[in-house]
PyMOL Python script that loads the backbone (N, CA, C, O; Angstrom):
from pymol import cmd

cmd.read_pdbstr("""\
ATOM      1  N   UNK A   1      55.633 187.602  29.945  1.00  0.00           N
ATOM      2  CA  UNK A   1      56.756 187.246  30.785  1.00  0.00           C
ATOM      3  C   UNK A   1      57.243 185.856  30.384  1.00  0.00           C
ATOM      4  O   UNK A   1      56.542 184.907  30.033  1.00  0.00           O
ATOM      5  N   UNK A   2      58.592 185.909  30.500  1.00  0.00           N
ATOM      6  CA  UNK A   2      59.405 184.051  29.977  1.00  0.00           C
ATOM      7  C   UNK A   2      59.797 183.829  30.888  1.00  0.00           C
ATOM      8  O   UNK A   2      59.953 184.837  31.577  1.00  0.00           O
ATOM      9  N   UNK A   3      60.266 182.368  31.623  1.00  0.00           N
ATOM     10  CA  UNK A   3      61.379 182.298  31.984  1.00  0.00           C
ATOM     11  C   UNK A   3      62.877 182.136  31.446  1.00  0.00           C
ATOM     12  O   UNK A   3      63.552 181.519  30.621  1.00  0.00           O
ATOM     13  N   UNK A   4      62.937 182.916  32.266  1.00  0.00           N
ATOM     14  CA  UNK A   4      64.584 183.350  31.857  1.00  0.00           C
ATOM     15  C   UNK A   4      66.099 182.105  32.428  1.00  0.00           C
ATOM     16  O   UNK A   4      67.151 181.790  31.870  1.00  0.00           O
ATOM     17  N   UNK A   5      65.462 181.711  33.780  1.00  0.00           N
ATOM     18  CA  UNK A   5      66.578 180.572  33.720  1.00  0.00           C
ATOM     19  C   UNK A   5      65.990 179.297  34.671  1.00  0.00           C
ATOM     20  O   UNK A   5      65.612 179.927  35.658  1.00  0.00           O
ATOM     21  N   UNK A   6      65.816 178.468  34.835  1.00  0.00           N
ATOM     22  CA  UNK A   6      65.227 177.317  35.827  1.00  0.00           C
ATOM     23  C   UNK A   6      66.174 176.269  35.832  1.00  0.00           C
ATOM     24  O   UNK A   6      67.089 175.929  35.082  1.00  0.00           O
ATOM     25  N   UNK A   7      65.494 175.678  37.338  1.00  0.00           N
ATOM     26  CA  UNK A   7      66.674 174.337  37.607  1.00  0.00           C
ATOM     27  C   UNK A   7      65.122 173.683  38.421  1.00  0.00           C
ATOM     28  O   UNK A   7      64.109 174.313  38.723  1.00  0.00           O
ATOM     29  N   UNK A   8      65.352 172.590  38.558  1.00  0.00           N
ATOM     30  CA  UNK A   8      65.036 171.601  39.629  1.00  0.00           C
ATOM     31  C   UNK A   8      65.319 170.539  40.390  1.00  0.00           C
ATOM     32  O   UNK A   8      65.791 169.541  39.847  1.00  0.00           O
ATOM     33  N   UNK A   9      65.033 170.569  42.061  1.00  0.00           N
ATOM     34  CA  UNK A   9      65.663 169.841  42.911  1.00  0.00           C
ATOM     35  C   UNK A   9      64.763 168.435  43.113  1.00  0.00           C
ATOM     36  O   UNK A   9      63.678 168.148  42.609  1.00  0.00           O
ATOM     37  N   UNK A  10      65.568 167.698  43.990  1.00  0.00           N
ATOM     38  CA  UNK A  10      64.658 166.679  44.469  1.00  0.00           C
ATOM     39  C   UNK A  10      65.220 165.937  45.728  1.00  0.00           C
ATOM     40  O   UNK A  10      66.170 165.194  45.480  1.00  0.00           O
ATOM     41  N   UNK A  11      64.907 165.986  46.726  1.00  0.00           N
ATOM     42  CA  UNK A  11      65.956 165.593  47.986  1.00  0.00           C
ATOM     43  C   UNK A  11      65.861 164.184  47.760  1.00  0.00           C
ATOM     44  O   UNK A  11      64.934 163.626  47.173  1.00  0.00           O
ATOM     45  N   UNK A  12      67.082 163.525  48.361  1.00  0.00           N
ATOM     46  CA  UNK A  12      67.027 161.862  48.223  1.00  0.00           C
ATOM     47  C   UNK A  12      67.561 161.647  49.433  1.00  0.00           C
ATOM     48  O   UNK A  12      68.674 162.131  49.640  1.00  0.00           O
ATOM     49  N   UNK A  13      66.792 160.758  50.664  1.00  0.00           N
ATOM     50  CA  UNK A  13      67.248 160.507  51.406  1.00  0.00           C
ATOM     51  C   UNK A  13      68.018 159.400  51.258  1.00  0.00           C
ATOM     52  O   UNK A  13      67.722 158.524  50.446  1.00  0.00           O
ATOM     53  N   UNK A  14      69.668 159.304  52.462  1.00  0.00           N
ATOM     54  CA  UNK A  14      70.332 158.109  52.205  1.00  0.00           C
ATOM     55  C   UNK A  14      70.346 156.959  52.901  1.00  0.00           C
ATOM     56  O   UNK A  14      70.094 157.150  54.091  1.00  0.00           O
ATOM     57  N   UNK A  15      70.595 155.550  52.541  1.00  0.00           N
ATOM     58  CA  UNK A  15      70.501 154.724  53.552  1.00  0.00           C
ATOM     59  C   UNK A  15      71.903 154.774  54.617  1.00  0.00           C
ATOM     60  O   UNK A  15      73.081 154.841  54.267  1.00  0.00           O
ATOM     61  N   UNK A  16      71.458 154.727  55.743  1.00  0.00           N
ATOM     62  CA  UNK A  16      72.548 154.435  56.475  1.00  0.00           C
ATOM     63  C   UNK A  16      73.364 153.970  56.121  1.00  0.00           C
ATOM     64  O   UNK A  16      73.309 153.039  55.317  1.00  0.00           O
ATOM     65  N   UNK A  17      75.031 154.730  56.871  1.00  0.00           N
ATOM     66  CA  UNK A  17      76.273 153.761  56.325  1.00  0.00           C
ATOM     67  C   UNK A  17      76.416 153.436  57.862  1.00  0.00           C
ATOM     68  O   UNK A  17      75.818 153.998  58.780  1.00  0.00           O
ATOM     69  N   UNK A  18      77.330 152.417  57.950  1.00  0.00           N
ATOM     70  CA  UNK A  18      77.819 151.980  59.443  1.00  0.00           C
ATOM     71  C   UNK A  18      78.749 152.920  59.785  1.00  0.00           C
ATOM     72  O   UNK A  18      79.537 153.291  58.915  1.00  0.00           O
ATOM     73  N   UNK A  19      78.821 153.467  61.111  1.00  0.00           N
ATOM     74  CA  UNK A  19      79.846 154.122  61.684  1.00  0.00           C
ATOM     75  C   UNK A  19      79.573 155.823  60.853  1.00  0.00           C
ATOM     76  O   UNK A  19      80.536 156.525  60.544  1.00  0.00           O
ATOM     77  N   UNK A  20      78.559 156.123  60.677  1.00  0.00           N
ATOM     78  CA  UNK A  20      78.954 157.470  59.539  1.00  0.00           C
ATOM     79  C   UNK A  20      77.591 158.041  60.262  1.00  0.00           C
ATOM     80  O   UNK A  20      76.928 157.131  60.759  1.00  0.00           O
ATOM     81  N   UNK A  21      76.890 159.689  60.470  1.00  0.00           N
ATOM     82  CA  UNK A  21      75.813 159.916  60.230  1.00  0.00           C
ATOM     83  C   UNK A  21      75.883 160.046  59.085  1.00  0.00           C
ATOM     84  O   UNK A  21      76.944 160.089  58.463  1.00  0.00           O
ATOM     85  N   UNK A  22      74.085 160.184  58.310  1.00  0.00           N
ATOM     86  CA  UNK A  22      74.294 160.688  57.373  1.00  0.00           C
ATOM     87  C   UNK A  22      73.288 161.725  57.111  1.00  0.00           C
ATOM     88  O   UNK A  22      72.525 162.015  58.033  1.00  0.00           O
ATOM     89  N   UNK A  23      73.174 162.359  55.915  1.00  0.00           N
ATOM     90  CA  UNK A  23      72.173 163.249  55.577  1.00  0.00           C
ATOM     91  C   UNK A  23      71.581 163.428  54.509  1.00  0.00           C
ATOM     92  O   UNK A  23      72.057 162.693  53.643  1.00  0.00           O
ATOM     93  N   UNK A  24      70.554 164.217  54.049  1.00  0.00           N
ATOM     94  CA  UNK A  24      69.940 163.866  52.640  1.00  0.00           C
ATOM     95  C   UNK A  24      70.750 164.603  51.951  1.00  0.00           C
ATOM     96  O   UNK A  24      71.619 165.337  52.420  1.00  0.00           O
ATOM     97  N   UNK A  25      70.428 164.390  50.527  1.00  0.00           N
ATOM     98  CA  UNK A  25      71.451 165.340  49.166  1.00  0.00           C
ATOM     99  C   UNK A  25      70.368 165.434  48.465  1.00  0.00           C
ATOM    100  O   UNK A  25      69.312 164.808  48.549  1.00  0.00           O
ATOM    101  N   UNK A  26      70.770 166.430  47.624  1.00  0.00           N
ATOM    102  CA  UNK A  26      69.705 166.945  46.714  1.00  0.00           C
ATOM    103  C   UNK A  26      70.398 166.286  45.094  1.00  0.00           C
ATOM    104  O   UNK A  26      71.572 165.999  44.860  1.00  0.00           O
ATOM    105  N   UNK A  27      69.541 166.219  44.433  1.00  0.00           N
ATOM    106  CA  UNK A  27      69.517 165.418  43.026  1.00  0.00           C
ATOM    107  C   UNK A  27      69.297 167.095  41.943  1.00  0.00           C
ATOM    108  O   UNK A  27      68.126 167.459  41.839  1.00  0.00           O
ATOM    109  N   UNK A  28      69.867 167.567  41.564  1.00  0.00           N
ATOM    110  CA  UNK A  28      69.432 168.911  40.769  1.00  0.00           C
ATOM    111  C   UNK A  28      69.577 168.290  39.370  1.00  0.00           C
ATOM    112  O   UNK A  28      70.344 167.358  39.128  1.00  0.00           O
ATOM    113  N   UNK A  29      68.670 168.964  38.350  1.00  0.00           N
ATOM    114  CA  UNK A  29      68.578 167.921  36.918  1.00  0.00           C
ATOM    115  C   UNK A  29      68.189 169.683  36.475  1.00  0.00           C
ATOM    116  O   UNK A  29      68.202 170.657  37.228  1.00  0.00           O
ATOM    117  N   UNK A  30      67.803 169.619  34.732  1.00  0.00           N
ATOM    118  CA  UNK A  30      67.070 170.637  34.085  1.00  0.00           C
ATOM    119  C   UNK A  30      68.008 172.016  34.739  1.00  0.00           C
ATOM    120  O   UNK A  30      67.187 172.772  35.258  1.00  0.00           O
ATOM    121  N   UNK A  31      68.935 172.387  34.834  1.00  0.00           N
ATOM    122  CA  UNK A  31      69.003 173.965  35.179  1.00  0.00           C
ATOM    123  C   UNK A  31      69.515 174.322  33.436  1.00  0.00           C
ATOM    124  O   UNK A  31      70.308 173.734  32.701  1.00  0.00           O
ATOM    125  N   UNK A  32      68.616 175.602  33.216  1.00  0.00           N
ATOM    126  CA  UNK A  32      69.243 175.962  32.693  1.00  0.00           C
ATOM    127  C   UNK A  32      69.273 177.516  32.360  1.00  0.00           C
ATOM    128  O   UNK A  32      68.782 178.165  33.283  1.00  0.00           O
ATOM    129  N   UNK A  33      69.735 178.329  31.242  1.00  0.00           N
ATOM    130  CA  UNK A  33      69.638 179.639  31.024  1.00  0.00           C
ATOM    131  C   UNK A  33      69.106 180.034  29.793  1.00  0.00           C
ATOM    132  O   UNK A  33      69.541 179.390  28.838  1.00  0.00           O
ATOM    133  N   UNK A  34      68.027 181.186  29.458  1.00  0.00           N
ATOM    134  CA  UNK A  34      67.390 181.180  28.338  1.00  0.00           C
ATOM    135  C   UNK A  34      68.977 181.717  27.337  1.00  0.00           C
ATOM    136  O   UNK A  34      69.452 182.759  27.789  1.00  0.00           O
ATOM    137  N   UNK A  35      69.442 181.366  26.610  1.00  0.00           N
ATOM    138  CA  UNK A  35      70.523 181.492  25.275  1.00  0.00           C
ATOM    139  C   UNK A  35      70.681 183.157  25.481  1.00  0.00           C
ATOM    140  O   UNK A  35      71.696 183.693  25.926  1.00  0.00           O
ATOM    141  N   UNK A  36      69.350 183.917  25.026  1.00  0.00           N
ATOM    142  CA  UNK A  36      69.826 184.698  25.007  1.00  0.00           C
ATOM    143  C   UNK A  36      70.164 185.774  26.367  1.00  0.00           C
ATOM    144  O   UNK A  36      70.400 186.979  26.280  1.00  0.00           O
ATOM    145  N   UNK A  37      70.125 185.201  27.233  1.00  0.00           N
ATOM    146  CA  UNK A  37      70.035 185.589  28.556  1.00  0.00           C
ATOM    147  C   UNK A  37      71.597 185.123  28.958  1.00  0.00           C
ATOM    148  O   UNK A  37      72.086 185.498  30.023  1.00  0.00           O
ATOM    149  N   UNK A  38      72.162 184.478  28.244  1.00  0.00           N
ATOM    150  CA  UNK A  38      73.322 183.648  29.339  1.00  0.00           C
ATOM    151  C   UNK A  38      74.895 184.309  29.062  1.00  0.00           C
ATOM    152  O   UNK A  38      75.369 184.485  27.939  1.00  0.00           O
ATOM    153  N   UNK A  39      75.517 184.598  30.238  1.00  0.00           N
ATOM    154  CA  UNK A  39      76.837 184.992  30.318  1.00  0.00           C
ATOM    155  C   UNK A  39      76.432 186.172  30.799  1.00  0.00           C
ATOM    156  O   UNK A  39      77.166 186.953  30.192  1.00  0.00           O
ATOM    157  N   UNK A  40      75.666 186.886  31.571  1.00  0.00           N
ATOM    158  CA  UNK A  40      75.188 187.400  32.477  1.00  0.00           C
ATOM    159  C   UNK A  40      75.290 187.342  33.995  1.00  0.00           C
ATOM    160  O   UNK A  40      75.494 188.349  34.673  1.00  0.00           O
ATOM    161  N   UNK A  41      75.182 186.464  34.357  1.00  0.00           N
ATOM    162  CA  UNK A  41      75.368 185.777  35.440  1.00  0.00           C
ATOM    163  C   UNK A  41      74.252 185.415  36.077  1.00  0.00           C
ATOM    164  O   UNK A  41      74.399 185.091  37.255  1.00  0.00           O
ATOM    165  N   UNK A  42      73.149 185.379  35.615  1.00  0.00           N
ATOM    166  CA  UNK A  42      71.851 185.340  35.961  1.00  0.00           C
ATOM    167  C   UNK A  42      71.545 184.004  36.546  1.00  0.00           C
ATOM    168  O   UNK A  42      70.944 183.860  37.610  1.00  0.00           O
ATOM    169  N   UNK A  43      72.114 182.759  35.584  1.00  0.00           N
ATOM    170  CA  UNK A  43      72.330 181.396  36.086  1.00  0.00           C
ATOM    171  C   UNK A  43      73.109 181.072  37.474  1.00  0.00           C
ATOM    172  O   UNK A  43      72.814 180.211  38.303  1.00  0.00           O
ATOM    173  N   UNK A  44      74.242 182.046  37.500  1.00  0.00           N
ATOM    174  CA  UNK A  44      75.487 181.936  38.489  1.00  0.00           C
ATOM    175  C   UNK A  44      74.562 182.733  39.729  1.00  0.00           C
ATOM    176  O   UNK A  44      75.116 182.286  40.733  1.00  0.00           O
ATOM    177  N   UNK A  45      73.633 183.521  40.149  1.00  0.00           N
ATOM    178  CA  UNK A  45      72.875 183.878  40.642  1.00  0.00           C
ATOM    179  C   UNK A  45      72.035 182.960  41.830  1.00  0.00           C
ATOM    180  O   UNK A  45      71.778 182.986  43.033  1.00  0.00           O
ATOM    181  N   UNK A  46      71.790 182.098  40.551  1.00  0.00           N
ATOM    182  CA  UNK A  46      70.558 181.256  40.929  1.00  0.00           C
ATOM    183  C   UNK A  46      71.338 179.951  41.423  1.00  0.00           C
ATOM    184  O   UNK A  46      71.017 179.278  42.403  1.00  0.00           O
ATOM    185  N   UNK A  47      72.086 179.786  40.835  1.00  0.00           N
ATOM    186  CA  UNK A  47      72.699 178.200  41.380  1.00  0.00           C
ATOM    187  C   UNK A  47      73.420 178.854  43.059  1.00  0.00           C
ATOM    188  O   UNK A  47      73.294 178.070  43.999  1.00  0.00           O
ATOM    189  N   UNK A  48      73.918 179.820  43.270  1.00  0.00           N
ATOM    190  CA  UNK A  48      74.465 180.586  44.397  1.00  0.00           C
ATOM    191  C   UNK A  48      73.051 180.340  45.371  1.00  0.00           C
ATOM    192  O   UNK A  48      73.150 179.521  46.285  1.00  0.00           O
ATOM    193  N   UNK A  49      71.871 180.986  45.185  1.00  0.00           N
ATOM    194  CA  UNK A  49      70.632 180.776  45.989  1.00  0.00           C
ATOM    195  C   UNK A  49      70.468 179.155  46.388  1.00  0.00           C
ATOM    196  O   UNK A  49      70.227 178.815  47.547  1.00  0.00           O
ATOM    197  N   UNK A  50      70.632 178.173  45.268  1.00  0.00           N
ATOM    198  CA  UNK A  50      70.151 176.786  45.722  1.00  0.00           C
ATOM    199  C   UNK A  50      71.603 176.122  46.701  1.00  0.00           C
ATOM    200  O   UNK A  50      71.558 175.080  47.355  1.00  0.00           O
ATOM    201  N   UNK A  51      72.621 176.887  46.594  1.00  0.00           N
ATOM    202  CA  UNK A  51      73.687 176.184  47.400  1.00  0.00           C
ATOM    203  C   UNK A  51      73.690 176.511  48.868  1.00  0.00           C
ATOM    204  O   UNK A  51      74.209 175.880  49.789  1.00  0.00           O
ATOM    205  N   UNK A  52      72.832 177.907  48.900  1.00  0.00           N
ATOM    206  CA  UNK A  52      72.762 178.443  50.461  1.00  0.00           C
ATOM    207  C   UNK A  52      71.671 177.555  50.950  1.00  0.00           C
ATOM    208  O   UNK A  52      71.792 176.953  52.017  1.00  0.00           O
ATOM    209  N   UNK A  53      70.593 177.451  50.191  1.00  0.00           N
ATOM    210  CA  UNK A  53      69.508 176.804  50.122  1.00  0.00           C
ATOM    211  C   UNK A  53      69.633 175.267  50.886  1.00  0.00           C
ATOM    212  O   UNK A  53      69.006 174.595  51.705  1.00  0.00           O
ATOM    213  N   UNK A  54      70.567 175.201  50.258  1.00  0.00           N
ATOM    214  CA  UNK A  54      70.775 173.196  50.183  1.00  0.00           C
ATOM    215  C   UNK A  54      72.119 173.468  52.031  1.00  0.00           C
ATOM    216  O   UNK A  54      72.231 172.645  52.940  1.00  0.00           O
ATOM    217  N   UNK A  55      72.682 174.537  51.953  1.00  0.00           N
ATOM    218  CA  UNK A  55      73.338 174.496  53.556  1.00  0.00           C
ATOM    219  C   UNK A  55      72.620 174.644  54.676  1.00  0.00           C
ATOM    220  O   UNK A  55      73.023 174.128  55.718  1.00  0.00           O
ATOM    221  N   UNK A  56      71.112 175.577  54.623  1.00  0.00           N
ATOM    222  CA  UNK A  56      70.224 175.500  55.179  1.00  0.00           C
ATOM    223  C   UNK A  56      69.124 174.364  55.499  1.00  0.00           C
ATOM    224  O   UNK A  56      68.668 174.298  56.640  1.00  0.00           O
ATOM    225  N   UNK A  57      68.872 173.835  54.907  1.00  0.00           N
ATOM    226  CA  UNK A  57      68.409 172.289  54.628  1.00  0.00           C
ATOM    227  C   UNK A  57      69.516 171.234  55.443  1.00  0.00           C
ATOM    228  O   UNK A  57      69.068 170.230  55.998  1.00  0.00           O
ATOM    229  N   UNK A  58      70.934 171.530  55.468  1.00  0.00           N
ATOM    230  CA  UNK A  58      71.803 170.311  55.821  1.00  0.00           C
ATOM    231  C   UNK A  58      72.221 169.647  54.955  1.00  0.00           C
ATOM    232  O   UNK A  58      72.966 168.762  55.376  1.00  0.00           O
ATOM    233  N   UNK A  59      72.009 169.667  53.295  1.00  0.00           N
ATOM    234  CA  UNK A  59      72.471 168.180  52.893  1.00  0.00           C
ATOM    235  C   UNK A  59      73.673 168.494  52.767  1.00  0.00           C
ATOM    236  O   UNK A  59      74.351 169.444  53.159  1.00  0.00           O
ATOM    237  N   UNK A  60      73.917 167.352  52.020  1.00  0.00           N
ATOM    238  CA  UNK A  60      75.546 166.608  52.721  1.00  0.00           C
ATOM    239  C   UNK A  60      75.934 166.861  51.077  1.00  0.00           C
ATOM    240  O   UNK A  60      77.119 167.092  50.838  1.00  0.00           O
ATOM    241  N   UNK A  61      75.352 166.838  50.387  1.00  0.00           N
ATOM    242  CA  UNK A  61      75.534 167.205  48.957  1.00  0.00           C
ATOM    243  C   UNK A  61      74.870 167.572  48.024  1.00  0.00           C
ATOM    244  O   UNK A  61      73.662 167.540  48.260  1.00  0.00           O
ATOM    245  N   UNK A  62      75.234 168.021  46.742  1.00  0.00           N
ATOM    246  CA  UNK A  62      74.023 168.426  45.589  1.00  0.00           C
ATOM    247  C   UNK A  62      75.135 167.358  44.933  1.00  0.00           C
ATOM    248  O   UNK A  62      76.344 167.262  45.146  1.00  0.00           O
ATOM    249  N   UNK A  63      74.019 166.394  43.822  1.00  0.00           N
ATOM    250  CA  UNK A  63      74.437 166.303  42.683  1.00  0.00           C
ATOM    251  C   UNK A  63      73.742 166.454  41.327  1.00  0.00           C
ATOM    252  O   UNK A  63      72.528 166.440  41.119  1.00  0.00           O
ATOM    253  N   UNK A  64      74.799 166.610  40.387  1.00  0.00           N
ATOM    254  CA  UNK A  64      74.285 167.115  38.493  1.00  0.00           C
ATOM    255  C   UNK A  64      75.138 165.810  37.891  1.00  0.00           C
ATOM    256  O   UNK A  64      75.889 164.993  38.422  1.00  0.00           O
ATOM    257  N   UNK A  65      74.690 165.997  36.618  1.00  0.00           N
ATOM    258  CA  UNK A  65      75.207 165.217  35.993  1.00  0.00           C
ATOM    259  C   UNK A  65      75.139 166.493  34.613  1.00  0.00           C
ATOM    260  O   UNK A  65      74.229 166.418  33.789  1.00  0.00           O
ATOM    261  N   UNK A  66      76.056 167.449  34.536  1.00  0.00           N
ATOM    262  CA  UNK A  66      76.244 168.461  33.584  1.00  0.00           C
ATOM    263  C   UNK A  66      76.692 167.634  32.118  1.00  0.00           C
ATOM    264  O   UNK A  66      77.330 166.591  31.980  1.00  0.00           O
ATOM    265  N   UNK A  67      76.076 168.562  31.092  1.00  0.00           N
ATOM    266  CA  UNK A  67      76.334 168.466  29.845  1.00  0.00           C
ATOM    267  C   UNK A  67      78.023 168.815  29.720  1.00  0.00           C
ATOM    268  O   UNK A  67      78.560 169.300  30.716  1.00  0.00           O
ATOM    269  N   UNK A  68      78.599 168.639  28.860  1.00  0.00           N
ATOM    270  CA  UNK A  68      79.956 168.401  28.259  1.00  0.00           C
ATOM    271  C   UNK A  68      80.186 169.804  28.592  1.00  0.00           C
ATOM    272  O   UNK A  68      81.052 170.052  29.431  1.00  0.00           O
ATOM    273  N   UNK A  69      79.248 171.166  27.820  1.00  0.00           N
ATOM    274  CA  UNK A  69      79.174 172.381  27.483  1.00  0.00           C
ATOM    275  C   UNK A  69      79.030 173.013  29.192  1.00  0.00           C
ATOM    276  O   UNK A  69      79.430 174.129  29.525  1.00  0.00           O
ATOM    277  N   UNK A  70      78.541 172.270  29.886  1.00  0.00           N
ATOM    278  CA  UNK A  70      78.458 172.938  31.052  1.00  0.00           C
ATOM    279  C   UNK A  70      78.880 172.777  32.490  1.00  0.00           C
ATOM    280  O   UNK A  70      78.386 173.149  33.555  1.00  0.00           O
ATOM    281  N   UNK A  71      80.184 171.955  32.097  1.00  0.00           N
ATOM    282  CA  UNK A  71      81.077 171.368  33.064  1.00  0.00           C
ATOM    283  C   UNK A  71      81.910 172.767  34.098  1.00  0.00           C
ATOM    284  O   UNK A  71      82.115 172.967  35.295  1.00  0.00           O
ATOM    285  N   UNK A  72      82.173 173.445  32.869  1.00  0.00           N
ATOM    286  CA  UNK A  72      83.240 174.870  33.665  1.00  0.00           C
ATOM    287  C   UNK A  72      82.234 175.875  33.932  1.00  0.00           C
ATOM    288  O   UNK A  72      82.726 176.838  34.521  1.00  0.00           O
ATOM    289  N   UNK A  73      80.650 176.013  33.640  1.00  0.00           N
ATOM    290  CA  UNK A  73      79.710 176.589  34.639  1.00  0.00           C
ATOM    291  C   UNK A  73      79.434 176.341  35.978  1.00  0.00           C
ATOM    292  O   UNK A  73      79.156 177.173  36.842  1.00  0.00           O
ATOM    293  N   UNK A  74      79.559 174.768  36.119  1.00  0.00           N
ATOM    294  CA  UNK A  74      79.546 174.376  37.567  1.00  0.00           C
ATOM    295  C   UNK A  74      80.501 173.984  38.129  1.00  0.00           C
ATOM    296  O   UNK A  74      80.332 173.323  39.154  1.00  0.00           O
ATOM    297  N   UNK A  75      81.917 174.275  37.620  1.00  0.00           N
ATOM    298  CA  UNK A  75      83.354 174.176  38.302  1.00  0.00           C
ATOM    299  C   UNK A  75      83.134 175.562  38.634  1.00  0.00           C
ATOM    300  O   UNK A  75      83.646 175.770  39.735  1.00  0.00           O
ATOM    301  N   UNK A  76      82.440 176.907  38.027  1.00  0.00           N
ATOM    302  CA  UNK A  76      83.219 177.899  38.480  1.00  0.00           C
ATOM    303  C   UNK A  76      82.655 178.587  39.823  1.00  0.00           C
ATOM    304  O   UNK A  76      83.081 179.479  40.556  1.00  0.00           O
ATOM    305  N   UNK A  77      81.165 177.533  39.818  1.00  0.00           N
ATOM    306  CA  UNK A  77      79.902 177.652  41.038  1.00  0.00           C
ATOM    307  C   UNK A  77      80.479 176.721  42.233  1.00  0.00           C
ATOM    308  O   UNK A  77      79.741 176.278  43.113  1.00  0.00           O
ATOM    309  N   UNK A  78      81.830 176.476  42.178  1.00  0.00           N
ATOM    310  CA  UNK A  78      82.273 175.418  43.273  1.00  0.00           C
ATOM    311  C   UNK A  78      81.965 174.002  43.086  1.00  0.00           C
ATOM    312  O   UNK A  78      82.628 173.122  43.636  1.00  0.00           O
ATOM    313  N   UNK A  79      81.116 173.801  42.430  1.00  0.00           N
ATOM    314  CA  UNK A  79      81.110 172.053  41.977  1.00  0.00           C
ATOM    315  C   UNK A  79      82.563 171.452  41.665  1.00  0.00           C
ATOM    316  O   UNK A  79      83.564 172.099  41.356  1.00  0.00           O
ATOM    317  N   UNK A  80      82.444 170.038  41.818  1.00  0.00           N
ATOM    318  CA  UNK A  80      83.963 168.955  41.638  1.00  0.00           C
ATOM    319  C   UNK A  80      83.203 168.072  41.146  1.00  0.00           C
ATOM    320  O   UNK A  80      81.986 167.910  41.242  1.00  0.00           O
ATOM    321  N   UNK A  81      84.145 167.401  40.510  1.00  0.00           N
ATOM    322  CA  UNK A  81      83.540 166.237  39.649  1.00  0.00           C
ATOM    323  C   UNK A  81      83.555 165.428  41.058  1.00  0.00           C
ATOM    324  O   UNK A  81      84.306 165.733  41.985  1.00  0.00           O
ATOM    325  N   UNK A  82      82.437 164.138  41.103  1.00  0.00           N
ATOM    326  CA  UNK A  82      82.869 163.050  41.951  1.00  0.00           C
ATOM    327  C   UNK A  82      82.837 161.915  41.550  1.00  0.00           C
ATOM    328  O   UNK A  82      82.289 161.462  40.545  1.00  0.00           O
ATOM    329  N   UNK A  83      83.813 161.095  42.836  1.00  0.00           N
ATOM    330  CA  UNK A  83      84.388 159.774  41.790  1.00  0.00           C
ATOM    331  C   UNK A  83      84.023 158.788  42.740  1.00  0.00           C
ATOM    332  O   UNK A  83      84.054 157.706  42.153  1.00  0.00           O
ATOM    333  N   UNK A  84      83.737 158.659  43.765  1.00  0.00           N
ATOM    334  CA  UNK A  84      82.878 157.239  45.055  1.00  0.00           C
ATOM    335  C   UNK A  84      81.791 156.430  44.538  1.00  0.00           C
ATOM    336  O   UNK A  84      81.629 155.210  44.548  1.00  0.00           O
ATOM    337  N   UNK A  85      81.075 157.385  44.081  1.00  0.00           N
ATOM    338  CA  UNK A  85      79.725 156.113  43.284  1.00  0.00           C
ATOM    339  C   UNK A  85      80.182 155.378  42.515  1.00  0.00           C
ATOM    340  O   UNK A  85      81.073 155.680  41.722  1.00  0.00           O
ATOM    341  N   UNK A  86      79.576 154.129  42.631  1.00  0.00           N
ATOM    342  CA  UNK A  86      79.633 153.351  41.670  1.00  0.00           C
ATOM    343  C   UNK A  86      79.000 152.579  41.133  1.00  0.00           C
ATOM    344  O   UNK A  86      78.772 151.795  42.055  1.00  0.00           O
ATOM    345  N   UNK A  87      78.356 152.060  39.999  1.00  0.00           N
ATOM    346  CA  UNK A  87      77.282 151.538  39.534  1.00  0.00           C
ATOM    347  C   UNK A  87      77.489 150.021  39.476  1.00  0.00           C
ATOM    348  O   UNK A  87      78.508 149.431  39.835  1.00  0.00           O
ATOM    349  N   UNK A  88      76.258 149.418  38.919  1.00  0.00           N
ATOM    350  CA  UNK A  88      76.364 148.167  37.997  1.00  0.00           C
ATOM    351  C   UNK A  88      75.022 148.254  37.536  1.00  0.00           C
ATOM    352  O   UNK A  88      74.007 148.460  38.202  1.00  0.00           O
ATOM    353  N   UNK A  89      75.136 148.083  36.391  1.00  0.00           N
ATOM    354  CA  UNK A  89      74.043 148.084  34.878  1.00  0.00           C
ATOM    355  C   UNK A  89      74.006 146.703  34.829  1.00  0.00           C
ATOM    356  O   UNK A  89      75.052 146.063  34.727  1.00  0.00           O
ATOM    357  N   UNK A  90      72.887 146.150  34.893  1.00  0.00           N
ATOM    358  CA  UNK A  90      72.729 144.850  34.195  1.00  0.00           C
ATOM    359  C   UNK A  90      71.920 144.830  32.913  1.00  0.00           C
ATOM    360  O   UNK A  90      70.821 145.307  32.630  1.00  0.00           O
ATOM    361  N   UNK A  91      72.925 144.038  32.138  1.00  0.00           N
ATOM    362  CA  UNK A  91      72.803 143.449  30.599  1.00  0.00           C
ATOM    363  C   UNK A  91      70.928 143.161  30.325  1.00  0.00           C
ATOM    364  O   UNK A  91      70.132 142.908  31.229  1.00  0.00           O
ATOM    365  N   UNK A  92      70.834 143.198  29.915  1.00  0.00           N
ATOM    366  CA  UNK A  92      69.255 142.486  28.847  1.00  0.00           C
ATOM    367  C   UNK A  92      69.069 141.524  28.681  1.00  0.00           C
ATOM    368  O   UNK A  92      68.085 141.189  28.021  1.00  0.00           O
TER     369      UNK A  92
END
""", "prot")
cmd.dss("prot")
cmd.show_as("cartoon", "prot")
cmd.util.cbc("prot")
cmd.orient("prot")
């Protein structure tokens, strides 16, 4: 037996904002589909299970950070790009 397609979660709780409740979000990294398995829908399956999953739970969001190649897999699973975070990297 192989696996045929995997993902993994990780809940992150958030810090309070003022004036807002809030709730945890899930961090999803690694999903993917065995090659020769994919365009099946077997992936589209499984990401469908972790979204009911993640409404049952409450969070307030899932986020990915998708490969280039797998941007219109998770546009077509209802994902949006998002644009609110914002970083700062400090230099070396």
């Amino acid at each position: 037996m192989s696996i045929i397609v995997h993902h993994e979660s990780q809940q992150v709780s958030k810090v309070m904002r003022p004036g807002r409740i809030t709730y945890p979000f899930a961090y999803m990294t690694n999903v993917y589909t065995r090659s020769d398995r994919r365009g099946a829908g077997i992936g589209s399956k499984l990401l469908k299970q972790v979204n009911e999953w993640a409404k049952e739970q409450q969070y307030e969001f899932i986020i990915v950070w998708p490969s280039d190649t797998s941007i219109s897999y998770y546009e077509k699973n209802d994902y949006a790009p998002c644009t609110e975070p914002m970083q700062y990297v400090p230099s070396p």
